[in-house]
C-alpha positions as CSV (number, residue, x, y, z in Angstrom):
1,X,-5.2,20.5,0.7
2,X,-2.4,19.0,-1.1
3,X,0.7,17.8,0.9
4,X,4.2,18.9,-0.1
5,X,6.6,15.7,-1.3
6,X,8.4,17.2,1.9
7,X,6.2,16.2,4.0
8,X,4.0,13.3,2.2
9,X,7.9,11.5,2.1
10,X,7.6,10.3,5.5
11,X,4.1,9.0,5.8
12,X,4.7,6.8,2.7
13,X,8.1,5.5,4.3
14,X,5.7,4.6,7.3
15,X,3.2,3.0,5.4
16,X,5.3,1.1,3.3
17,X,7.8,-0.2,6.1
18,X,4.4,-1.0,8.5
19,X,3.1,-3.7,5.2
20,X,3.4,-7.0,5.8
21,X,6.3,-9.4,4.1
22,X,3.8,-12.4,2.5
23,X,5.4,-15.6,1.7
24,X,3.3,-18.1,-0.5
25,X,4.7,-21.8,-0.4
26,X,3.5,-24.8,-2.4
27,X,4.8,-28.0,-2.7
28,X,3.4,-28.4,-6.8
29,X,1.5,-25.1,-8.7
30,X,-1.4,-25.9,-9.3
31,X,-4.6,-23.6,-10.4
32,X,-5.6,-23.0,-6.5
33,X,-1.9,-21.6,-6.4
34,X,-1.9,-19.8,-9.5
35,X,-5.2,-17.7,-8.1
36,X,-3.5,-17.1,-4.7
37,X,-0.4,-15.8,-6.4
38,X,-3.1,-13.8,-8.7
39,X,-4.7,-12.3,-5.9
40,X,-0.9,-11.4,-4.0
41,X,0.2,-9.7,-7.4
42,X,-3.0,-7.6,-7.1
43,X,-2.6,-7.2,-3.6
44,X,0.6,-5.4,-3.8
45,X,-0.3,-3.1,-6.7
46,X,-2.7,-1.7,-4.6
47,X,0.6,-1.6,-1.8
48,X,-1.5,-3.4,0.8
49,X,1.4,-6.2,0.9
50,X,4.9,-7.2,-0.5
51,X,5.0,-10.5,-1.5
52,X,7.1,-13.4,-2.9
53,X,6.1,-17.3,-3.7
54,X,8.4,-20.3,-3.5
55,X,8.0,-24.4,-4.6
56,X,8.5,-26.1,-1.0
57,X,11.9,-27.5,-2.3
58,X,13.3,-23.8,-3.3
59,X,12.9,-22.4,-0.2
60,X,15.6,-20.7,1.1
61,X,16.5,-19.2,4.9
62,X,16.4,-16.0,3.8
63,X,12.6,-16.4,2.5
64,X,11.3,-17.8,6.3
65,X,13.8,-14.6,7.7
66,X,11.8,-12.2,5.2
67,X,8.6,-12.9,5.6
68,X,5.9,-11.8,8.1
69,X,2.7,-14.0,6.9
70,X,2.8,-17.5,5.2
71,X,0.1,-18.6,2.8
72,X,0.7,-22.5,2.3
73,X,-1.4,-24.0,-0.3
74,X,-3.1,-27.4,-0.3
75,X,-0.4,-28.0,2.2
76,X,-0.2,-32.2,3.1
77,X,3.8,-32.9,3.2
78,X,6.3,-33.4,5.8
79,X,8.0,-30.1,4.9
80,X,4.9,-27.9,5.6
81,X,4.6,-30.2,8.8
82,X,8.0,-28.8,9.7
83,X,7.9,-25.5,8.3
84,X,4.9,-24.7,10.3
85,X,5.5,-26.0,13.1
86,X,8.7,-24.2,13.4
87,X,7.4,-20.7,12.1
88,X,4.7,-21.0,14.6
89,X,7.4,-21.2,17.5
90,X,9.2,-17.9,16.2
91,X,5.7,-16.0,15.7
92,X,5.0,-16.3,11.7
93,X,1.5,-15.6,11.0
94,X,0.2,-18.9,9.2
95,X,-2.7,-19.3,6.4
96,X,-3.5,-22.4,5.1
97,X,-5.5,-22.4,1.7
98,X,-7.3,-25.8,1.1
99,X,-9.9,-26.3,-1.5
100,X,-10.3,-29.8,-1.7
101,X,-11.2,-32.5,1.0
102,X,-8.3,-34.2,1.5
103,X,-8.8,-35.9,4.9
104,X,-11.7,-37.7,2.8
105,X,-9.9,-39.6,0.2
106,X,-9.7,-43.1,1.1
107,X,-5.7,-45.0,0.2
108,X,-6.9,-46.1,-3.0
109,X,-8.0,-43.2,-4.2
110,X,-6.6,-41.7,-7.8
111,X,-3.8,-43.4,-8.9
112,X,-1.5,-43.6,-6.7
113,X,-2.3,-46.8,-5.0
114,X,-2.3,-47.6,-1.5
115,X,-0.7,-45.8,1.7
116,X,-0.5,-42.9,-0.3
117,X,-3.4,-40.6,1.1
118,X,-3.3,-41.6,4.9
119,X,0.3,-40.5,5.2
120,X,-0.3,-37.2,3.9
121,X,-3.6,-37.1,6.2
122,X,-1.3,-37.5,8.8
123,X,0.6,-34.2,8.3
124,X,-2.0,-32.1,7.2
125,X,-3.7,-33.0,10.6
126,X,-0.1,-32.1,12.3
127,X,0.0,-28.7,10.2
128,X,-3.6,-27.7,11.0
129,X,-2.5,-27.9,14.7
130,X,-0.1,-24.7,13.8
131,X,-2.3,-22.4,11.6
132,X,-3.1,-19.1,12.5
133,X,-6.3,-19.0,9.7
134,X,-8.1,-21.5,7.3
135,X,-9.2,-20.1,4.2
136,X,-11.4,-22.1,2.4
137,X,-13.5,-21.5,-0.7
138,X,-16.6,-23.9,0.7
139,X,-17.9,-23.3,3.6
140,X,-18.7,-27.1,4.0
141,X,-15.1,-27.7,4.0
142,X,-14.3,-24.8,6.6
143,X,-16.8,-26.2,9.1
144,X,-15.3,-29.2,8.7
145,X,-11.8,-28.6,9.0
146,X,-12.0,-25.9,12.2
147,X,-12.6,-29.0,14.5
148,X,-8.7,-29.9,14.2
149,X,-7.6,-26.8,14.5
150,X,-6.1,-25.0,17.5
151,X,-6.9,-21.7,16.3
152,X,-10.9,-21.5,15.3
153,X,-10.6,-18.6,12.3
154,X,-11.3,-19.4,8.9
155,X,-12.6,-17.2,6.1
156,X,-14.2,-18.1,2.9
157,X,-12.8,-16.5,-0.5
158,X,-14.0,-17.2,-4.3
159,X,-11.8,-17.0,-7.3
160,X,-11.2,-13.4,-9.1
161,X,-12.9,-13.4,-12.8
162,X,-12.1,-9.9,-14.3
163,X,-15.0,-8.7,-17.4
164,X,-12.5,-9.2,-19.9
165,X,-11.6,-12.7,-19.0
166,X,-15.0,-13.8,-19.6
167,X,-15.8,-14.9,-23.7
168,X,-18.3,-13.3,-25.5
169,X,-21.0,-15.6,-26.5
170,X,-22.1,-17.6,-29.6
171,X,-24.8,-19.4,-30.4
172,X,-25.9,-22.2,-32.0
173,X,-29.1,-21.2,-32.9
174,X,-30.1,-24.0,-35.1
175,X,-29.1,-27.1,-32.7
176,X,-30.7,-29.6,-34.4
177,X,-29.6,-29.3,-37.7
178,X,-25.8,-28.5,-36.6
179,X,-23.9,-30.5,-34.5
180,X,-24.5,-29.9,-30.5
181,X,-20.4,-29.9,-28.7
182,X,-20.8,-31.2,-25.6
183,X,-17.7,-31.3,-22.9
184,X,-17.1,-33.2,-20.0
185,X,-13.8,-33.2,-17.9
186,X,-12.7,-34.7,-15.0
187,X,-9.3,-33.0,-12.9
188,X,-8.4,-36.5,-11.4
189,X,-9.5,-38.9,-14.4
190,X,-11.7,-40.7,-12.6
191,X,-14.1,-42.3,-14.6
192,X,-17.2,-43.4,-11.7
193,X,-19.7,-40.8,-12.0
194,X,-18.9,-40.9,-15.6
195,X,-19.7,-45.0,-15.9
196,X,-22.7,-44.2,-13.4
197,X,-24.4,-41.9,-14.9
198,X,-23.4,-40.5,-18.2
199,X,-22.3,-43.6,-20.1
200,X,-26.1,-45.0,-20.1
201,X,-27.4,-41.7,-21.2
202,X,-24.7,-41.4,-23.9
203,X,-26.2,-45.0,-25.0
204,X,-29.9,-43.7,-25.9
205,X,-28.2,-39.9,-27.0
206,X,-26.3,-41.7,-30.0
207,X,-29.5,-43.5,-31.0
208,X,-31.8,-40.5,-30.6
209,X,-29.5,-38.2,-32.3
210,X,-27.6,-39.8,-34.5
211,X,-24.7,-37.7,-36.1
212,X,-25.9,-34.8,-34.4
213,X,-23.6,-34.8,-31.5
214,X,-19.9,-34.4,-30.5
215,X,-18.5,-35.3,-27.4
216,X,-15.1,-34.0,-26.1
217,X,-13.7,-35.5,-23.1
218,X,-10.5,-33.9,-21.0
219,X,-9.0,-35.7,-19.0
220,X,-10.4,-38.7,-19.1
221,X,-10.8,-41.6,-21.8
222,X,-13.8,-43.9,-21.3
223,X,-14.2,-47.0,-23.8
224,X,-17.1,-46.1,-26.2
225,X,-15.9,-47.7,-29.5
226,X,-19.3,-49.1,-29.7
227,X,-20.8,-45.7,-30.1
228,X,-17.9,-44.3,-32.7
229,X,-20.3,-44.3,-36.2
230,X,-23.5,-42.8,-34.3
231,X,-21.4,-40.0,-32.2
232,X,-18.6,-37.9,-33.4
233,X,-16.5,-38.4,-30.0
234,X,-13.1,-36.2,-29.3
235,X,-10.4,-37.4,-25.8
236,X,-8.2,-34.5,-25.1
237,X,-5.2,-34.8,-23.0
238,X,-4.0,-32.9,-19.5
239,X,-3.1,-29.6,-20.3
240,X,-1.6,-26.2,-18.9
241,X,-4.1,-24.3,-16.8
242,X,-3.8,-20.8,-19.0
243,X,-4.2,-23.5,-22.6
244,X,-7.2,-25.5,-20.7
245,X,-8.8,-21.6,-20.5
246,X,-8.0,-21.1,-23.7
247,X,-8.8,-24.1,-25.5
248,X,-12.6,-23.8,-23.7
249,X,-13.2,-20.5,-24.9
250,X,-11.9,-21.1,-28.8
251,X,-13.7,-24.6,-29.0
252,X,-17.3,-23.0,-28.6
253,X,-19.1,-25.4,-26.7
254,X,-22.9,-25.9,-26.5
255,X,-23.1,-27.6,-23.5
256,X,-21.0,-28.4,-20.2
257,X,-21.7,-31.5,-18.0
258,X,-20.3,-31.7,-14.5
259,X,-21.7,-34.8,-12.7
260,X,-20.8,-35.1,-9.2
261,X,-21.2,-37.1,-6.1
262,X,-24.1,-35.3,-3.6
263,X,-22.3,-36.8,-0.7
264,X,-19.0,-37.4,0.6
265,X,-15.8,-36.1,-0.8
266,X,-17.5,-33.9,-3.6
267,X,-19.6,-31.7,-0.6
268,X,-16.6,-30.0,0.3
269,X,-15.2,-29.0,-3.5
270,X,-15.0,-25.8,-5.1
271,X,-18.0,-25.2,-7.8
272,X,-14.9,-24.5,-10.3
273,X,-16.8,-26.1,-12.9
274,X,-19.9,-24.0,-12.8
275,X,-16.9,-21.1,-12.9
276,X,-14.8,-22.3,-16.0
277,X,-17.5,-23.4,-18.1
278,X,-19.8,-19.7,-17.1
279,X,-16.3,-17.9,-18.4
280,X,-15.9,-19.8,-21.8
281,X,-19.7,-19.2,-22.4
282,X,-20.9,-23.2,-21.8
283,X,-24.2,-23.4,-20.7
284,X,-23.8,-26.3,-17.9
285,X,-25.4,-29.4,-16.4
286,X,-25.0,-29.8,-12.9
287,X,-25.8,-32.6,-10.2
288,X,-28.2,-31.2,-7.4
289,X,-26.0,-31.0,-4.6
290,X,-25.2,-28.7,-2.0
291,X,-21.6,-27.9,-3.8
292,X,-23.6,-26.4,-6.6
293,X,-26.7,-25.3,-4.9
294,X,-24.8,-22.0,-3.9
295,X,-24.5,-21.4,-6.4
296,X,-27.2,-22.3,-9.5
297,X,-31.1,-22.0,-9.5
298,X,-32.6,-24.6,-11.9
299,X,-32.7,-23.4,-15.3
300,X,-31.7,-20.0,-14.4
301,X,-27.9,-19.7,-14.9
302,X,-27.7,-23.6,-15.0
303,X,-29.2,-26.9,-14.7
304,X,-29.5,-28.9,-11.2
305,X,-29.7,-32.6,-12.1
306,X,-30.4,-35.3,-9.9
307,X,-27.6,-38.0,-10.0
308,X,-29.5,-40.7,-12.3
309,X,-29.2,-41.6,-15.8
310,X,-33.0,-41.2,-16.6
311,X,-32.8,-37.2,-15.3
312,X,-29.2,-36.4,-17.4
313,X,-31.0,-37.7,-19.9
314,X,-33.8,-35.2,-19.7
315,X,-31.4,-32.3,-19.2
316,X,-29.4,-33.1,-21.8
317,X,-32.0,-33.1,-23.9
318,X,-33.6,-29.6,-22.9
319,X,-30.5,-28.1,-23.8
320,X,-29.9,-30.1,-27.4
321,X,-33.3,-29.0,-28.2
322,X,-33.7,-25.5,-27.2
323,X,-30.9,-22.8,-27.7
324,X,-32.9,-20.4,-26.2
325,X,-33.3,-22.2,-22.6
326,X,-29.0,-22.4,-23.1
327,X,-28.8,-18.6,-24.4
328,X,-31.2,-17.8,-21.4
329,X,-28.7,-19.8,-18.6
330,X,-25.7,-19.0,-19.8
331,X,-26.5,-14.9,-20.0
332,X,-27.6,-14.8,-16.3
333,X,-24.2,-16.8,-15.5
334,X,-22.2,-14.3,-16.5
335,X,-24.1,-11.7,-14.6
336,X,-23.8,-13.8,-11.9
337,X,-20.4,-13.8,-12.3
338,X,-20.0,-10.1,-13.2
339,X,-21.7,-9.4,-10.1
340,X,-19.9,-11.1,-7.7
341,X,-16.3,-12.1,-8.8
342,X,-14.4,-8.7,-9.6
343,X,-11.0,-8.7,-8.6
344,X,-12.2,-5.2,-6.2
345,X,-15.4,-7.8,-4.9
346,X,-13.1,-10.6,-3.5
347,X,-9.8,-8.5,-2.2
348,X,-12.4,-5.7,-0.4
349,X,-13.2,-9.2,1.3
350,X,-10.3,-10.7,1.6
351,X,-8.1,-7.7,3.4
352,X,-11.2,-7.4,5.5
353,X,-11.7,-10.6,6.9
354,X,-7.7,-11.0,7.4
355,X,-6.7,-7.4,8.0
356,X,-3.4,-9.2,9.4
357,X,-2.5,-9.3,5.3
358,X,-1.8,-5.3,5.3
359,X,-0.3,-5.0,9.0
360,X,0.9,-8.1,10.4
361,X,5.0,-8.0,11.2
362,X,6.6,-10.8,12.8
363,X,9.9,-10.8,15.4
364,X,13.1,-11.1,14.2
365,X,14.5,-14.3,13.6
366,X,17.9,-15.7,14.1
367,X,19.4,-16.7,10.5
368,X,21.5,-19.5,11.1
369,X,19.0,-21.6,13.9
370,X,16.7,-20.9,10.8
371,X,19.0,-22.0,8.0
372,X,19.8,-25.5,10.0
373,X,16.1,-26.2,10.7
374,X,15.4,-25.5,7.1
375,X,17.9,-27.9,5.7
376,X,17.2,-30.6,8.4
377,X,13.0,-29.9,7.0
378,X,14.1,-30.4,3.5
379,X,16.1,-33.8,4.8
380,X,13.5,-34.7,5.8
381,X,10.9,-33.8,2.9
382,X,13.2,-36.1,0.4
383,X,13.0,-39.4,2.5
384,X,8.8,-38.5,2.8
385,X,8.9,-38.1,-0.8
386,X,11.2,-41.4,-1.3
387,X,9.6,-43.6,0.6
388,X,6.0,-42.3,-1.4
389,X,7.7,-42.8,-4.7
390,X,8.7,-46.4,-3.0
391,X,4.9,-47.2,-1.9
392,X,4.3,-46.1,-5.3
393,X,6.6,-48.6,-7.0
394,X,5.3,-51.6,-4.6
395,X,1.4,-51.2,-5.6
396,X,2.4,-51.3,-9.2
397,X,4.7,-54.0,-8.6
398,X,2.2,-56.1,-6.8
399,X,-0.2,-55.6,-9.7
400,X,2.3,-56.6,-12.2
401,X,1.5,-53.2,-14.1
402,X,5.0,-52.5,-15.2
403,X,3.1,-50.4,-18.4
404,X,1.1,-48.5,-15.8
405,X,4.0,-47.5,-14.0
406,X,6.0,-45.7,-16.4
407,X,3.0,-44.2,-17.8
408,X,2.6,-42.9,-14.0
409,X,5.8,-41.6,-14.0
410,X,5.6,-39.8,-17.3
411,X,2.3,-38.4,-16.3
412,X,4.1,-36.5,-13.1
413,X,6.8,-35.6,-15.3
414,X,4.7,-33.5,-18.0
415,X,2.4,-32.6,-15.1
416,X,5.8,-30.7,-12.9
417,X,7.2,-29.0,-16.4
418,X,3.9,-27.9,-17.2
419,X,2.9,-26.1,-13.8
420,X,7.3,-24.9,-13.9
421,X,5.9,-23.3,-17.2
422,X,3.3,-21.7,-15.9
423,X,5.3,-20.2,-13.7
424,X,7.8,-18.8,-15.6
């Protein structure tokens, strides 16, 4: 039975007018905000939702009046403080998408210096008082997390890989004879796991293979002049999500090391690593942790390392010596990944663990009390973010690292264009 345009007319209307209004805020776009505004786009071709996303500091009135839902991401500022705590008192519906431990840093952690962290600890323990949902990618991180909350829901999602996103694979079925790539990156460009357990093994590596090997580092730059005329070794700078993808795939590596701490900070992390290198075809390395123990059995579609340089070592090795034992990992990681990380796998999941994404509406609001608040939030946002730029200044200061400072602030510069490229 086929309904007439007559009388299908009206039950579209109804569907479409019942959808829910989705409003995704960030304070910087990062790749956890690219992959939410991925999954929106998606979202509302299949017209489960309308949707919209906004940097923090180009939110307008009319976006809080419009929406139904908010999906903050990574959300630690005074204006998400604010903005939540306000939306909550006129009955916004309030996700919060975190995929990082940030209550776990310590001040001094990246390079920001001290003070920096604890404030924004601060308000993200003030915004999780208002959220409606936590969705986490971990877990770990949920469990963790849910204890500060008012509201006890959170959901776990994954990252959407689509077949054709995934490179077809090479190999380098002579290892020995050719030159064995080998990547490492690091998101923050801390170099500790590296000078814990990588730089001794990369030591006996340029002795045992001697002009076999090339090493490319992203991200980070640790000294190893010593090593220059045994190992062919590459640093590559910060780059553009969508060129980082790109740039993995076209370089064709053999092998892809992801240290990581088995306690701590790194418990609650994303296994994005074990994602990104599986996509570009890298057979990878991995520390035996619980991170990536959801995800990877030993020499099956990876290999779990413990953290010490004798046992990289080894693992390093295996691979350098047998393609087959790398053809054989990497293979059954992308049918890991074919299996479970379809765009249909995790949106099926998504809409049914928050069903509120295709039918939550909120009241009405009154424009202009919501046009002052904003603006007073946003006052408020530029003094946070002054007196962080300030805290900023004074570490550097202190240290007498005038050099270090502009670099800092040439660093966030590129960083903010790049991510405003993405965008566009």
């Amino acid at each position: 039975y086929t309904l007439s345009l007559h009388d299908a007319l009206p039950i579209l209307i109804t569907k479409r007018l019942a959808m829910s209004n989705v409003l995704i805020v960030y304070e910087m776009l990062e790749p956890c905000g690219i992959e939410m505004i991925r999954m929106a786009k998606l979202l509302e071709k299949q017209d489960k939702i309308f949707f919209r996303d906004k940097l923090i500091r180009y939110l307008e009135p009319e976006d809080i009046c419009w929406c139904d839902i908010i999906i903050s991401v990574r959300s630690t500022s005074f204006f998400e403080w604010g903005l939540a705590k306000y939306c909550h008192s006129i009955g916004k519906y309030w996700i919060l998408i975190l995929d990082d431990d940030f209550l776990g840093l310590n001040n001094e952690y990246g390079k920001d210096g001290e003070g920096y962290w604890s404030l924004r600890q601060k308000y993200l323990k003030k915004i999780l008082q208002y959220i409606d949902c936590l969705l986490v990618v971990n877990p770990l991180l949920a469990q963790k997390y849910i204890e500060f909350c008012n509201s006890k829901r959170y959901v776990v999602t994954n990252t959407i890989i689509e077949r054709e996103e995934i490179a077809n694979l090479q190999y380098n079925n002579n290892a020995i004879s050719n030159k064995v790539k080998i990547v490492l990156y690091v998101n923050d460009g801390t170099l500790d796991m590296f000078n814990k357990i990588i730089k001794p093994v990369v030591k006996i590596l340029s002795a045992q293979y001697n002009g076999k090997i090339s090493l490319y580092f992203l991200g980070l730059k640790p000294d190893l002049e010593e090593y220059t005329q045994q190992l062919d070794i590459h640093y590559v700078p910060h780059m553009v999500y969508s060129d980082f993808k790109k740039y993995m795939i076209k370089e064709n590596f053999d092998i892809g090391l992801a240290p990581l701490e088995s306690q701590g900070f790194s418990t609650y992390k994303y296994f994005n690593k074990y994602i990104e290198y599986t996509v570009a075809g890298i057979p990878g390395i991995y520390s035996n942790c619980k991170l990536y123990n959801q995800v990877i059995i030993n020499e099956y579609n990876g290999i779990l390392c413990n953290n010490t340089p004798e046992e990289w070592y080894f693992s390093i090795k295996q691979y350098i010596e047998s393609c087959h034992l790398r053809k054989v990992c990497i293979e059954n990681a992308q049918k890991h990944i074919y299996k479970n990380f379809s765009s249909d796998i995790v949106l099926n999941k998504l809409v049914k663990d928050v069903p509120e994404l295709g039918s939550f509406k909120a009241p009405t609001v009154n424009p202009l009390k919501t046009k002052i608040i904003l603006y007073l939030i946003k006052f408020g946002y530029y003094i946070f973010r002054l007196l962080g730029w300030l805290r900023i200044i004074s570490v550097y200061v202190k240290n007498r690292n005038v050099k270090g400072l502009v670099n800092r602030f040439r660093e966030k510069f590129l960083k903010k264009n790049n991510y405003t490229s993405e965008e566009k």
